[in-house]
VEXGU-221804 format. One record per residue: z, y, x of N, C-alpha, C in turn; chain. Coordinates in Angstrom, 3 decimals, always signed. Last residue first. Example, Ala and Ser with C-alpha at 12.3 -4.5 7.8 and 13.67 -1.06 7.14 Angstrom:
BEGIN
> +7.080, -2.250, +12.850, +7.140, -1.060, +13.670, +7.870, +0.030, +12.900, A
> +7.800, -5.690, +13.190, +7.800, -4.500, +12.300, +7.800, -3.300, +13.200, A
REM end
This chain:
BEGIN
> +20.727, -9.820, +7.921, +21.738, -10.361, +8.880, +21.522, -12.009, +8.550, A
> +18.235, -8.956, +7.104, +18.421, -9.365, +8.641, +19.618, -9.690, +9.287, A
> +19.639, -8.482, +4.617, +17.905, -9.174, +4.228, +17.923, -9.179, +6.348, A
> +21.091, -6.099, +4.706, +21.545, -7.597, +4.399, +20.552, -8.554, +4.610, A
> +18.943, -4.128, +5.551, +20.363, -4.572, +6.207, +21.036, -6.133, +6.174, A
> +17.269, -3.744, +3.395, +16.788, -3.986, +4.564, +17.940, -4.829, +5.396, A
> +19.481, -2.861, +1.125, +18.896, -3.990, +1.002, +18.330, -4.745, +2.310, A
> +20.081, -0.319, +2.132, +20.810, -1.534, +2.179, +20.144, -2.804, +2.390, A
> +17.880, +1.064, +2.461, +18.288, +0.609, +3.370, +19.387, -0.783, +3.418, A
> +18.023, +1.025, -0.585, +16.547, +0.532, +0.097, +16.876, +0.568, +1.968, A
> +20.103, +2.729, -0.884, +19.809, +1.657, -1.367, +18.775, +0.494, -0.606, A
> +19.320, +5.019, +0.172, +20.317, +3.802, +0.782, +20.418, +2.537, +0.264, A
> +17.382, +6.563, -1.259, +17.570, +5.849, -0.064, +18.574, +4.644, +0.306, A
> +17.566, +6.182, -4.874, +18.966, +6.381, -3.731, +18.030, +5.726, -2.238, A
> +15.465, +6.945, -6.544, +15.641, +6.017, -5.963, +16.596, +6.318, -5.057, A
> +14.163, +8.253, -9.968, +14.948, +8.688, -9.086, +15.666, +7.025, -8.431, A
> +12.536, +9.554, -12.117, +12.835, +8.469, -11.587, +13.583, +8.952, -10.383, A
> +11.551, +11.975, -14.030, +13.294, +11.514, -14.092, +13.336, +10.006, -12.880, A
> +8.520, +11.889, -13.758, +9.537, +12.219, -14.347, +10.505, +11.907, -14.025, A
> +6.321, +11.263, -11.339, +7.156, +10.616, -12.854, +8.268, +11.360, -12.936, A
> +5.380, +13.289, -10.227, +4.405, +12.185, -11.051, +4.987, +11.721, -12.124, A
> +7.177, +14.649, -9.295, +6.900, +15.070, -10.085, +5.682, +14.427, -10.867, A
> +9.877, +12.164, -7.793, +8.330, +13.000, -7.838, +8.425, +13.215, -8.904, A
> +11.900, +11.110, -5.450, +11.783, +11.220, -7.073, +10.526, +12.201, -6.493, A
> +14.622, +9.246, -3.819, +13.187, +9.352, -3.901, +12.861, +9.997, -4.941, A
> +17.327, +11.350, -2.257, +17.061, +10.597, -3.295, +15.543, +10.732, -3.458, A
> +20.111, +11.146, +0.566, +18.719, +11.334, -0.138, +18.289, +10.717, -1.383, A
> +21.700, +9.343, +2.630, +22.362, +10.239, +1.644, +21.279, +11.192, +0.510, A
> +19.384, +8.869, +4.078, +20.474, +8.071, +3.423, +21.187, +8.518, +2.365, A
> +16.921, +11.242, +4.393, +17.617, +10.692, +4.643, +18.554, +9.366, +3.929, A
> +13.340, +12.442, +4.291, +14.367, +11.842, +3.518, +15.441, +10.637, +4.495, A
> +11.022, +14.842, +4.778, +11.717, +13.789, +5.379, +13.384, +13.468, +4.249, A
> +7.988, +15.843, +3.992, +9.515, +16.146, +3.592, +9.951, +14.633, +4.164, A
> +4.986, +17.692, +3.873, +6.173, +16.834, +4.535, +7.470, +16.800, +4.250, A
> +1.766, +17.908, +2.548, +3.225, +18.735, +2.626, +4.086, +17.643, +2.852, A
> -1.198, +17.120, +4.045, -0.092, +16.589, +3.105, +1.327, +17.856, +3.624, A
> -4.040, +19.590, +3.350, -3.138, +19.091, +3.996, -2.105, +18.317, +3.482, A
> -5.243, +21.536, +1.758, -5.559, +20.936, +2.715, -5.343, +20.150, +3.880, A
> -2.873, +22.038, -0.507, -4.617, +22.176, -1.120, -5.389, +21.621, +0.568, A
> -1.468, +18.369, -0.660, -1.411, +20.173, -0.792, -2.707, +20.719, -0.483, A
> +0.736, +15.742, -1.337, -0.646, +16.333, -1.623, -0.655, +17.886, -1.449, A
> +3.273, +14.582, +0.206, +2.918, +15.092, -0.718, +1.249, +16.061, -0.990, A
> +4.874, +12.082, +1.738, +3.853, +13.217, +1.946, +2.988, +13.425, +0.468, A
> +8.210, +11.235, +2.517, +7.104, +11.569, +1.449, +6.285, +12.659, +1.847, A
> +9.679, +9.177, +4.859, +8.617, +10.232, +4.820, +7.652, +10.079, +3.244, A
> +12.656, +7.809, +4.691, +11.586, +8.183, +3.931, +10.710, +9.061, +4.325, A
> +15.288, +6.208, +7.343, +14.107, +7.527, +6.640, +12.990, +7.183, +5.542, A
> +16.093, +4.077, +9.485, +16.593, +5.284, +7.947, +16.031, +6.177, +7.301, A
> +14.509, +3.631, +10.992, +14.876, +4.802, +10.867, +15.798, +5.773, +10.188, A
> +14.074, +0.734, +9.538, +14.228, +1.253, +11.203, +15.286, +2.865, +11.831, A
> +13.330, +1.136, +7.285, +14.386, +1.453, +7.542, +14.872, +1.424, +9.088, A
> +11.268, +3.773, +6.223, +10.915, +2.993, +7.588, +12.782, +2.932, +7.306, A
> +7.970, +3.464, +3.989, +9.498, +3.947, +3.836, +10.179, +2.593, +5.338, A
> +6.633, +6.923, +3.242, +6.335, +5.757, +4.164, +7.865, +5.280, +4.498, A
> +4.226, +7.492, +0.434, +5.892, +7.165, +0.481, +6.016, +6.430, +2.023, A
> +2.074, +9.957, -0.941, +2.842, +8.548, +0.229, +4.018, +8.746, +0.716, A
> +0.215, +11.208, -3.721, +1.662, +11.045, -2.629, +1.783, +9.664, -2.397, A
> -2.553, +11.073, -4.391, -1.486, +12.614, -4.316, -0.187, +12.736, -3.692, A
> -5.557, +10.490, -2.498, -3.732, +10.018, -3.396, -3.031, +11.174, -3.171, A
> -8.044, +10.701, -1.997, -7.472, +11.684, -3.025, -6.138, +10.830, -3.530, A
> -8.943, +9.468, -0.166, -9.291, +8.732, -0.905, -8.655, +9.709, -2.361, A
> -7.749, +10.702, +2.115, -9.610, +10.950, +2.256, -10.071, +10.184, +0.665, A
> -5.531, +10.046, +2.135, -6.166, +11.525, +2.299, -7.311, +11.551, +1.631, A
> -5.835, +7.700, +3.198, -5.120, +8.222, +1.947, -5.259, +9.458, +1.366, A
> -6.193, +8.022, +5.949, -7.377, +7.385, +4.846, -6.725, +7.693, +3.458, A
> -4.044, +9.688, +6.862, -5.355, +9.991, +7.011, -6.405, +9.329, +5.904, A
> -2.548, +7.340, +6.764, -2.176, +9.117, +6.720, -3.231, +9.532, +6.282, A
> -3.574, +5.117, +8.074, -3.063, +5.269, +6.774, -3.019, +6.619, +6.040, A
> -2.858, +6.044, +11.006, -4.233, +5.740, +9.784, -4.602, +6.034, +8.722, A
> -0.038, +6.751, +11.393, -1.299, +7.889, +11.774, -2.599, +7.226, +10.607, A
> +2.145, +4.854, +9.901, +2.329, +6.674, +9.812, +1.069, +7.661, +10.416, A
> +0.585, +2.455, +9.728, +1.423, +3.242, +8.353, +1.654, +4.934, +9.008, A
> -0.172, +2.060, +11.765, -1.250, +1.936, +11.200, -0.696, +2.853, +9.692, A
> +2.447, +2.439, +13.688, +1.474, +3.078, +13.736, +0.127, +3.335, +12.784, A
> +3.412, -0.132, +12.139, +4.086, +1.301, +12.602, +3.005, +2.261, +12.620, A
> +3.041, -2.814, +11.967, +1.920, -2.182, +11.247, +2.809, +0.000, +11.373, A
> +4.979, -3.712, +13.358, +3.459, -4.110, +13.758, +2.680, -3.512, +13.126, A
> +7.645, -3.618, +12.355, +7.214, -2.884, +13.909, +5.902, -3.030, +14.140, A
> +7.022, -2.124, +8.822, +7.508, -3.248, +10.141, +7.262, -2.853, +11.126, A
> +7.258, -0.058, +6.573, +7.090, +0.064, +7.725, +7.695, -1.366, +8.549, A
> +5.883, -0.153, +3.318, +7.456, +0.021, +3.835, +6.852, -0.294, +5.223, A
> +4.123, +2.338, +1.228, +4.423, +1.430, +2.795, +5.231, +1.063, +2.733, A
> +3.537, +3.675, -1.379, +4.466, +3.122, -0.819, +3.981, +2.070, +0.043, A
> +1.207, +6.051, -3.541, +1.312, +4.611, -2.561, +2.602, +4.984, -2.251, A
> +0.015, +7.725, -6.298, +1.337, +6.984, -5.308, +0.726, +5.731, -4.548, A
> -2.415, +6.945, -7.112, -2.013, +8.575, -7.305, -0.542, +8.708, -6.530, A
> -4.647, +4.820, -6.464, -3.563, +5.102, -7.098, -3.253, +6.524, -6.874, A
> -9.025, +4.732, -7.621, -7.162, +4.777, -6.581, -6.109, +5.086, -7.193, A
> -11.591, +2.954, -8.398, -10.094, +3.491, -9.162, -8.827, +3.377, -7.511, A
> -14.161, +2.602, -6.912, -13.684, +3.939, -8.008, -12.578, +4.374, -8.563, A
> -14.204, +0.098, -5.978, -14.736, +1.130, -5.358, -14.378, +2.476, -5.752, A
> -12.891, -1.453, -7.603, -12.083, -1.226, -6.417, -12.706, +0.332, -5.588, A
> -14.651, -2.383, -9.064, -13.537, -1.648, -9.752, -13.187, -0.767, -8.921, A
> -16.618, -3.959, -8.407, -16.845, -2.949, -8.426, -16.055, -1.713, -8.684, A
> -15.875, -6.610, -9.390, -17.027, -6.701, -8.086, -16.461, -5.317, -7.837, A
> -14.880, -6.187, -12.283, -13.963, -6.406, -11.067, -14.225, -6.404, -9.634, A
> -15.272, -3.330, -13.992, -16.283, -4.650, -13.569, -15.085, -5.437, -12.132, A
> -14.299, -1.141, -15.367, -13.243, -2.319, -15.155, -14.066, -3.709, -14.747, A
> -14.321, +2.144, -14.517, -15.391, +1.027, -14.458, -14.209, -0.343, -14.450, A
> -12.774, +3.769, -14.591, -13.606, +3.784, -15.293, -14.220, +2.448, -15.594, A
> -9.322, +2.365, -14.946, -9.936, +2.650, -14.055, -11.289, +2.951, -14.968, A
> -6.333, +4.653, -16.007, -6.890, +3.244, -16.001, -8.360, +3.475, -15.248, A
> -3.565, +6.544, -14.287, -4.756, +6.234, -15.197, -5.624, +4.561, -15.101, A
> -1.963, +6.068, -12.040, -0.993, +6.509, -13.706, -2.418, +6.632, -14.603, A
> -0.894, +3.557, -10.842, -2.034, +4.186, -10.967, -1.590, +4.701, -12.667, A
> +0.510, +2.557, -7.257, +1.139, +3.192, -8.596, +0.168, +4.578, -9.240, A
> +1.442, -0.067, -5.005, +0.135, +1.054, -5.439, +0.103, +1.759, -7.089, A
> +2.775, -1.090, -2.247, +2.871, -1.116, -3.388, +1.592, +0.619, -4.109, A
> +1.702, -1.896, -0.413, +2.832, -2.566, -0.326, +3.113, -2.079, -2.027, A
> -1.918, -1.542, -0.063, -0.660, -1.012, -0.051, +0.552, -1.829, -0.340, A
> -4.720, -2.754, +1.450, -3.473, -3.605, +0.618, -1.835, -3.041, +0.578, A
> -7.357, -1.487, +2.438, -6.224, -1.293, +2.389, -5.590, -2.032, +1.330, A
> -10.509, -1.709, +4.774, -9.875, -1.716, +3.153, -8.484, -2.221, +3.397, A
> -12.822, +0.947, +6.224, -11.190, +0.526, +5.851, -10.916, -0.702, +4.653, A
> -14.510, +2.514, +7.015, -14.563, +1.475, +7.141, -13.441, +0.272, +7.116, A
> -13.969, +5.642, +6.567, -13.262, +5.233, +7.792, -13.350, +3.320, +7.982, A
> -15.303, +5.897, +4.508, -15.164, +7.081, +4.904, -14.602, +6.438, +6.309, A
> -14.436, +3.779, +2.647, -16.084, +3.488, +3.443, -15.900, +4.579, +4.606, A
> -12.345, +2.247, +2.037, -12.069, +3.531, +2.118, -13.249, +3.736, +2.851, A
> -10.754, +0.656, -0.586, -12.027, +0.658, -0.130, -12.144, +2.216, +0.235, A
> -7.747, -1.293, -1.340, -8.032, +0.446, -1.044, -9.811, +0.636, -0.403, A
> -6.614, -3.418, -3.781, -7.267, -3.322, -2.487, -7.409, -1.305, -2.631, A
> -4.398, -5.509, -5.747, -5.048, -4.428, -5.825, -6.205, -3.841, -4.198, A
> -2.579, -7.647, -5.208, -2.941, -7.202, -6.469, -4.194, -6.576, -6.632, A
> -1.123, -7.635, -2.811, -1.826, -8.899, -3.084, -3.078, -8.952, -4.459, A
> +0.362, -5.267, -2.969, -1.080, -5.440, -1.909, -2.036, -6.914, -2.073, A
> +1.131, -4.393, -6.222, +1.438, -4.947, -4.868, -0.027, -5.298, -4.385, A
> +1.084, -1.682, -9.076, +0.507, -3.290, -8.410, +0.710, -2.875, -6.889, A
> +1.269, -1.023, -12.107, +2.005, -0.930, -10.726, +1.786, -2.197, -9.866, A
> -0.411, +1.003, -14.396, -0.249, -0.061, -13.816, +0.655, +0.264, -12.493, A
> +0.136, +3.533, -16.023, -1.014, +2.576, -16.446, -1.017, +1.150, -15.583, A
> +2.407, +5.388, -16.779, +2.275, +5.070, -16.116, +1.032, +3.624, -16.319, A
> +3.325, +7.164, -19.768, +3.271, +7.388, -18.166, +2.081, +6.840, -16.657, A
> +4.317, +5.336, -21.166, +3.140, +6.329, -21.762, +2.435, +6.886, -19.801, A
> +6.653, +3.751, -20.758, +5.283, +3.145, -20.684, +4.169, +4.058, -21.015, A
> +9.123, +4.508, -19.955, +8.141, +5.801, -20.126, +6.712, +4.927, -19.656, A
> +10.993, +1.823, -19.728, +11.477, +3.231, -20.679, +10.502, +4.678, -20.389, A
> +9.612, +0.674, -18.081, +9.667, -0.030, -19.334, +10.615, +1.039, -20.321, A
> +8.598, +1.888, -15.673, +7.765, +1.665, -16.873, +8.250, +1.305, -18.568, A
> +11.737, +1.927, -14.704, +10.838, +3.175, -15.209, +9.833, +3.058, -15.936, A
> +11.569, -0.554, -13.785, +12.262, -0.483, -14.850, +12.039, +1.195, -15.449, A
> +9.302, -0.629, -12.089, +8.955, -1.581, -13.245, +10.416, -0.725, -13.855, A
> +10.751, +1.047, -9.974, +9.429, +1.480, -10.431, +9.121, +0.892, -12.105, A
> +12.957, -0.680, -9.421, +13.515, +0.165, -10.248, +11.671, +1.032, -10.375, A
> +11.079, -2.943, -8.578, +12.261, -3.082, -9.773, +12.944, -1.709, -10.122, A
> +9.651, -1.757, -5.998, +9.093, -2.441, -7.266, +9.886, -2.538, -8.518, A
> +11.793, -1.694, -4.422, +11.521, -0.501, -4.956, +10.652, -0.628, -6.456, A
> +12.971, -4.297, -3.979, +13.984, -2.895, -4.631, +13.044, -2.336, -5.306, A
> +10.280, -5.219, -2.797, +10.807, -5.912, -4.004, +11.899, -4.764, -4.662, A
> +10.406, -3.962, -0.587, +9.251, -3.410, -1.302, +9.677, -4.075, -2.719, A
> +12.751, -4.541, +0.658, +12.559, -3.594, +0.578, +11.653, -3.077, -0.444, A
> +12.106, -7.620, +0.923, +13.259, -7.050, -0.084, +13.025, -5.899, +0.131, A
> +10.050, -7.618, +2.404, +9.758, -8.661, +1.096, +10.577, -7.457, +0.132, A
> +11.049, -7.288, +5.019, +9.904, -6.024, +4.278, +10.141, -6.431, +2.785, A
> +13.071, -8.914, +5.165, +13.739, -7.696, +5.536, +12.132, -6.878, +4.381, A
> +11.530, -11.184, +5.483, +12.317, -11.111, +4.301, +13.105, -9.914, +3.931, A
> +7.727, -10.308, +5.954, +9.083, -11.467, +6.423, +10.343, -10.668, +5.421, A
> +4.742, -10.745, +4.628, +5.641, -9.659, +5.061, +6.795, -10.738, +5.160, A
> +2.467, -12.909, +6.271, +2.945, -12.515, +4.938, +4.417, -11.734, +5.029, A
> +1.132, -12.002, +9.338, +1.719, -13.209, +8.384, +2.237, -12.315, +7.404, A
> -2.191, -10.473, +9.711, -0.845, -10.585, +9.973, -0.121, -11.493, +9.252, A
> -5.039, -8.913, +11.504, -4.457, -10.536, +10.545, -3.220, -10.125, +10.929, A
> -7.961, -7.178, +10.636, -5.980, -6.671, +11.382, -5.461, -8.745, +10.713, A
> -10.637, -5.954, +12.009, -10.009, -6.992, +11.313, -8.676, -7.277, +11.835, A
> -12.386, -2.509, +12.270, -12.144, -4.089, +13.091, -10.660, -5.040, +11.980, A
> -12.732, -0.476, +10.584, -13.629, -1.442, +11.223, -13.821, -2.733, +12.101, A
> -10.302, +0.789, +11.120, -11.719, +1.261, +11.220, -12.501, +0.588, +11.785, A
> -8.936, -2.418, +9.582, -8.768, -0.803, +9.930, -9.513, -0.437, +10.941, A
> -9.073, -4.538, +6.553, -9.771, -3.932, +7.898, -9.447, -2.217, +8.223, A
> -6.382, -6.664, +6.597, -6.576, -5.485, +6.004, -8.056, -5.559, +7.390, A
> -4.773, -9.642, +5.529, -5.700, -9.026, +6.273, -6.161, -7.985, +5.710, A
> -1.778, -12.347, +5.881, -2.623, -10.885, +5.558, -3.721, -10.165, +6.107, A
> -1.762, -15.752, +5.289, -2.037, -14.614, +6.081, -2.317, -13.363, +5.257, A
> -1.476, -17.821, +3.767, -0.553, -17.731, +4.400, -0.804, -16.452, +5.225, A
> -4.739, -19.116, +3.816, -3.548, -18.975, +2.567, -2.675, -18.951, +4.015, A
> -7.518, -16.988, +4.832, -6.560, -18.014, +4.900, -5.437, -18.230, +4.742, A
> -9.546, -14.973, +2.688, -8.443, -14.773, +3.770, -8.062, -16.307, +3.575, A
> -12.682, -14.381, +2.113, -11.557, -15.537, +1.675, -10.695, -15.150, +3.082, A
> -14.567, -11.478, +1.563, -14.226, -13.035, +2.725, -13.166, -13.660, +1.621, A
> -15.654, -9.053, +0.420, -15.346, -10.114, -0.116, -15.050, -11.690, +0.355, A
> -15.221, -7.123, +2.138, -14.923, -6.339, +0.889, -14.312, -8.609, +0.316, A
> -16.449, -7.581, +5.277, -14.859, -8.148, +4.650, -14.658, -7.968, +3.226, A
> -19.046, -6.391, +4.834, -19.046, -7.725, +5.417, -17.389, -8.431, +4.506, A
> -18.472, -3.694, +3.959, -18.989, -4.741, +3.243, -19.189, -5.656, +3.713, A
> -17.215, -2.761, +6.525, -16.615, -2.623, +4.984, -16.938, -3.889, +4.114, A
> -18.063, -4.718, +8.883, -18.265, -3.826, +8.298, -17.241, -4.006, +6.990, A
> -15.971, -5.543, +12.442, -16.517, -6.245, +11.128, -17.105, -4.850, +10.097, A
> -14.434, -7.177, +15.475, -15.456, -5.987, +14.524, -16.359, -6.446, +13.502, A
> -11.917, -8.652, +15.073, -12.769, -8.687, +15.176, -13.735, -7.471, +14.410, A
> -8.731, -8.907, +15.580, -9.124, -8.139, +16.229, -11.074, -8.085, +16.469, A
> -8.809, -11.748, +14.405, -7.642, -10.891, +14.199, -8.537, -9.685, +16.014, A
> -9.979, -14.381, +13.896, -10.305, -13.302, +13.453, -9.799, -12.228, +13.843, A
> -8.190, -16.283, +14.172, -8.633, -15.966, +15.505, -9.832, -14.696, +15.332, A
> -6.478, -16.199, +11.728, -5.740, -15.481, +13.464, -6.832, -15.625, +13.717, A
> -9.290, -15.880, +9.162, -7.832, -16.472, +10.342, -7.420, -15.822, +11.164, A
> -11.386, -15.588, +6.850, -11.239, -14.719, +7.889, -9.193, -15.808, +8.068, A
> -14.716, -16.857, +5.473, -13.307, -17.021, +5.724, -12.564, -16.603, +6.814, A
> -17.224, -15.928, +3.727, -16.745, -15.972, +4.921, -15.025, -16.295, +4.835, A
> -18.659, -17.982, +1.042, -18.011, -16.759, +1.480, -17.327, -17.016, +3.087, A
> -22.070, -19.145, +1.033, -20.456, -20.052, +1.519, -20.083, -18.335, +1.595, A
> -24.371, -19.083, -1.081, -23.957, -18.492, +0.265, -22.836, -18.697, +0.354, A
> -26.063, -21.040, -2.665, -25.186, -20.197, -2.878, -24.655, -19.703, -1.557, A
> -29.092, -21.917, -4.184, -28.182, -22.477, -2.789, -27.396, -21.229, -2.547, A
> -30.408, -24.298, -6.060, -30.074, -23.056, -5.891, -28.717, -23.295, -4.893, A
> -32.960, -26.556, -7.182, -31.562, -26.435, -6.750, -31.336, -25.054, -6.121, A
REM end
């Protein structure tokens, strides 16, 4: 008889526990929760609430409706439930809000995928609890993982911060309401800020 090792299962009372890369790479989260590890200790949070949901849902639908008129482009578009960020460099793993990979990955072993294929875009959208982890951590491990642009999108603020890849540093550009999202990744896409504020707006009254 052969005796299989129970995977770990991570909860709230997990939620501020020191843990390695490879301890969490493969736990069982508990249905109804989020869990990222950030440097090394264990973040639990509830499943984004209806203000984040619709923000990251806008942006997802006009991203998907760009695939479906320049499918040459773009190789996948996957949500934090989808995809993971393994960032060993800072003992991290990351569940972007949304993760946009314009190549396919070398290795498609699924144990192992994660270790080698990043996106070339990320998108945050910003709640009050993960604030800080989206505009200083995040910053930084994204960096370190070679993404060429982050989107950090705070309607709190009304703002977009796109940080853009530069030979040692991200290049900054702040985006208003009256603003439009677009990169030179993709071509012709183009997202009205306000939009993506709207949406935030109605989605809390």
């Amino acid at each position: 008889m052969i005796l299989t090792k129970a995977k770990m299962k991570l909860g709230r009372p997990d939620h501020g526990r020191k843990m390695s890369l490879k301890a969490f790479e493969f736990a069982q989260i508990e249905e109804g929760l989020h869990c990222e590890l950030a440097r090394g200790y264990v973040v639990v949070s509830d499943v984004p609430n209806y203000s984040h949901m619709s923000q990251a849902w806008l942006i997802r639908t006009h991203v998907d409706h760009y695939v479906f008129q320049n499918s040459d482009r773009i190789h996948r578009v996957l949500t934090g439930g989808e995809c993971k960020l393994l960032i060993p460099e800072w003992e991290s793993e990351r569940h972007p809000d949304l993760s946009i990979y314009l190549t396919p990955p070398r290795n498609r072993k699924g144990r192992t995928m994660w270790r080698t294929w990043f996106p070339d875009l990320v998108v945050e959208v910003v709640s009050e609890s993960s604030r800080d982890r989206d505009y200083t951590e995040k910053r930084d491990e994204y960096w370190s993982l070679g993404v060429k642009e982050y989107w950090i999108v705070d309607a709190e603020l009304k703002q977009v911060l796109v940080l853009r890849r530069g030979k040692s540093d991200w290049i900054e550009k702040t985006l208003g309401a009256d603003d439009v999202c677009e990169t030179k990744l993709l071509p012709g896409f183009k997202l009205a800020c306000k939009e993506v504020f709207a949406v935030a707006e109605v989605a809390d009254e």
